[in-house]
C-alpha positions in Angstrom: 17.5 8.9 4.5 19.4 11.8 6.6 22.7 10.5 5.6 25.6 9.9 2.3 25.6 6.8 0.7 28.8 7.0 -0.4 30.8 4.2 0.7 28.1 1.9 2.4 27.4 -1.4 1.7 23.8 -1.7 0.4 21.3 -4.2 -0.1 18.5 -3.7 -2.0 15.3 -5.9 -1.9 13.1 -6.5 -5.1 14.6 -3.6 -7.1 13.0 -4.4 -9.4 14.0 -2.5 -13.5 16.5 -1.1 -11.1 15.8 2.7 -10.8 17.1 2.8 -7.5 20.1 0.7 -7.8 21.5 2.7 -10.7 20.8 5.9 -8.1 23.1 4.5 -5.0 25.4 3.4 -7.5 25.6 6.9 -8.7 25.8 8.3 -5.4 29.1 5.9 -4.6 27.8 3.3 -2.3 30.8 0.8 -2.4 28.9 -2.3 -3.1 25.1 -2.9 -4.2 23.5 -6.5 -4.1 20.0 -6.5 -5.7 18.2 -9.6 -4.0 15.0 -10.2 -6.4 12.8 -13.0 -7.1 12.3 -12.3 -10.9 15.4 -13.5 -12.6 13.8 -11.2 -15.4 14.2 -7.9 -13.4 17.7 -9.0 -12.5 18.4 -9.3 -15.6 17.2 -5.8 -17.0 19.0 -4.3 -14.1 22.1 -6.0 -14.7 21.8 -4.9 -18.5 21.0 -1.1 -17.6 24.3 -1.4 -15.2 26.0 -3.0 -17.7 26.0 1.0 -19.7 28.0 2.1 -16.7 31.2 0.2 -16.9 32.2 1.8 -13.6 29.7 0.6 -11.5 29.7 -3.1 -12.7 31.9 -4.5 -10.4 30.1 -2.5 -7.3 26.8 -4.5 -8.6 25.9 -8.0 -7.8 22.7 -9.6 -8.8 21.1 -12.6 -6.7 18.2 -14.1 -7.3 16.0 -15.0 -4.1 13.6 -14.4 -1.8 13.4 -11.3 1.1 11.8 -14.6 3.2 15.0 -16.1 3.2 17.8 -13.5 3.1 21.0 -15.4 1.7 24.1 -13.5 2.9 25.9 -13.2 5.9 25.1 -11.7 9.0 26.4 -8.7 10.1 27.3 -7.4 6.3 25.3 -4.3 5.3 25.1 -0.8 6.7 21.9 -0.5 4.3 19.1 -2.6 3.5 16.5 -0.9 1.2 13.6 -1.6 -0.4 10.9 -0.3 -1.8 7.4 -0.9 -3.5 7.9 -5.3 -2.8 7.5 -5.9 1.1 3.3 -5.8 0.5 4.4 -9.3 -1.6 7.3 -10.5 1.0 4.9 -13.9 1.9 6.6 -14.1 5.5 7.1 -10.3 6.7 8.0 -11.8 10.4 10.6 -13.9 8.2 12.2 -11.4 5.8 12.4 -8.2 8.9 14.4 -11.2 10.9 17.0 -11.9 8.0 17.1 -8.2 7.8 18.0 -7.4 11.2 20.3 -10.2 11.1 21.9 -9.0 7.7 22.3 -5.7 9.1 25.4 -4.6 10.7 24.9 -3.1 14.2 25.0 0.8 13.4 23.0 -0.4 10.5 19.8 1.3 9.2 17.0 -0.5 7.0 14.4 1.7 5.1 11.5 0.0 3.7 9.2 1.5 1.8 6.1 1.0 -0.6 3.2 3.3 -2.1 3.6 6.9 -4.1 4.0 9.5 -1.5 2.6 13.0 -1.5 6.0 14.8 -3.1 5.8 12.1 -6.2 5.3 14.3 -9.6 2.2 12.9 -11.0 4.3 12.6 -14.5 6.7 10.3 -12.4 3.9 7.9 -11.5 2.6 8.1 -15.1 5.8 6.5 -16.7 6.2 4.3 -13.5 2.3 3.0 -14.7 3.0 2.5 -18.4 6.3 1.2 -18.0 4.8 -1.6 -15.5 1.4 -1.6 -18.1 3.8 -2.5 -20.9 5.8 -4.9 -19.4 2.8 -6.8 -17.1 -0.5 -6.3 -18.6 -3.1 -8.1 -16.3 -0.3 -7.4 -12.9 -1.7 -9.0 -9.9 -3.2 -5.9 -7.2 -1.3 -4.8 -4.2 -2.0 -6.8 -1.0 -2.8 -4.3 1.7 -0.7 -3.9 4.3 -0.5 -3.6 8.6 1.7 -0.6 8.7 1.5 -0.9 12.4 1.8 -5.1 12.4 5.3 -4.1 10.4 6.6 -1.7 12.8 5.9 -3.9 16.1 7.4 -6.5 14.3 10.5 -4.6 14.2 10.4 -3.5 17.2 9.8 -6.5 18.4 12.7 -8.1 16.6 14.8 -5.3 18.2 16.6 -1.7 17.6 14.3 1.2 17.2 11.9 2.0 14.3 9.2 4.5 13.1 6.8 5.2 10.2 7.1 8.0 8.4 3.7 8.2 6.8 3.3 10.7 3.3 -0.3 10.3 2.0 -0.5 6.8 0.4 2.7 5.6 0.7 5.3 4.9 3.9 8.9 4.3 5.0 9.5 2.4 7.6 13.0 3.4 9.5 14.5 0.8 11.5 17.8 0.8 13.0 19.5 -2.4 13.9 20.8 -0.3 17.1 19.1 1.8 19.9 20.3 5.2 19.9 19.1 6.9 16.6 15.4 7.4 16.8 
């Protein structure tokens, strides 16, 4: 992301078994709220936290929907996510609370799809670990890449895609001057 996460105040939408969460945790972020619709992944990722007595009280579960962001404005200098918005059912909705969750120096980097530097033995276990937990899972709605980033700009700040093969960040800043 160009940039330390130690000492930021993240936000992390559908984190799902909590891979990434345990990673900013590790890297110092000062506090991490995992907003997810499946009490069950919150759950697991509280229990995987749970081994890292240090981080616990950095960690704060809350189960919800990106559609309807529940916190208040103005409070994160990070909102990431990754591999969930193609399932957000309101992307005008969720980019809104978002922006409005954001504080204004604030940067939010959402992602989805394997991109071209992801080992293949990565995506293997990221397969059989979803295979064992979800064995008919529902496929991937497609998404407007460009729909989501003139929706952000639209909504305000600056953004860009950063496209690498199959998969794709989008890098908004709640601000003007970083792009």
């Amino acid at each position: 992301m160009g940039g330390a996460l130690a000492g930021l105040t993240v936000l992390e939408i559908g984190g799902g078994v909590g891979n990434m969460a345990l990673e900013m945790l590790r890297a110092g972020v000062a506090s991490l709220d995992d907003l997810d619709i499946s009490p069950a992944m919150l759950d697991r990722t509280t229990r995987r936290i749970a081994g890292h007595p240090e981080w616990v009280a950095r960690f704060r579960p809350c189960q919800g929907d990106a559609t309807a962001v529940p916190f208040a404005s103005a409070s994160y200098d990070l909102v990431f996510s990754r591999g969930s918005i193609q399932f957000w059912p309101d992307i005008p909705a969720a980019l809104a609370g978002i922006r409005r969750v954001l504080r204004p120096e604030g940067l939010a980097y959402l992602g989805g799809g394997f991109g071209l530097s992801t080992p293949a033995a990565v995506k293997q276990a990221i397969y059989q670990e979803k295979e064992a937990r979800m064995p008919n899972p529902r496929p991937i709605p497609q998404l407007d890449k460009m729909a989501l980033l003139e929706t952000a700009r639209r909504l305000g700040g600056s953004a860009r895609l950063e496209l690498d093969g199959p998969g794709f960040w989008l890098v908004w800043y709640r601000g003007l001057s970083y792009i």
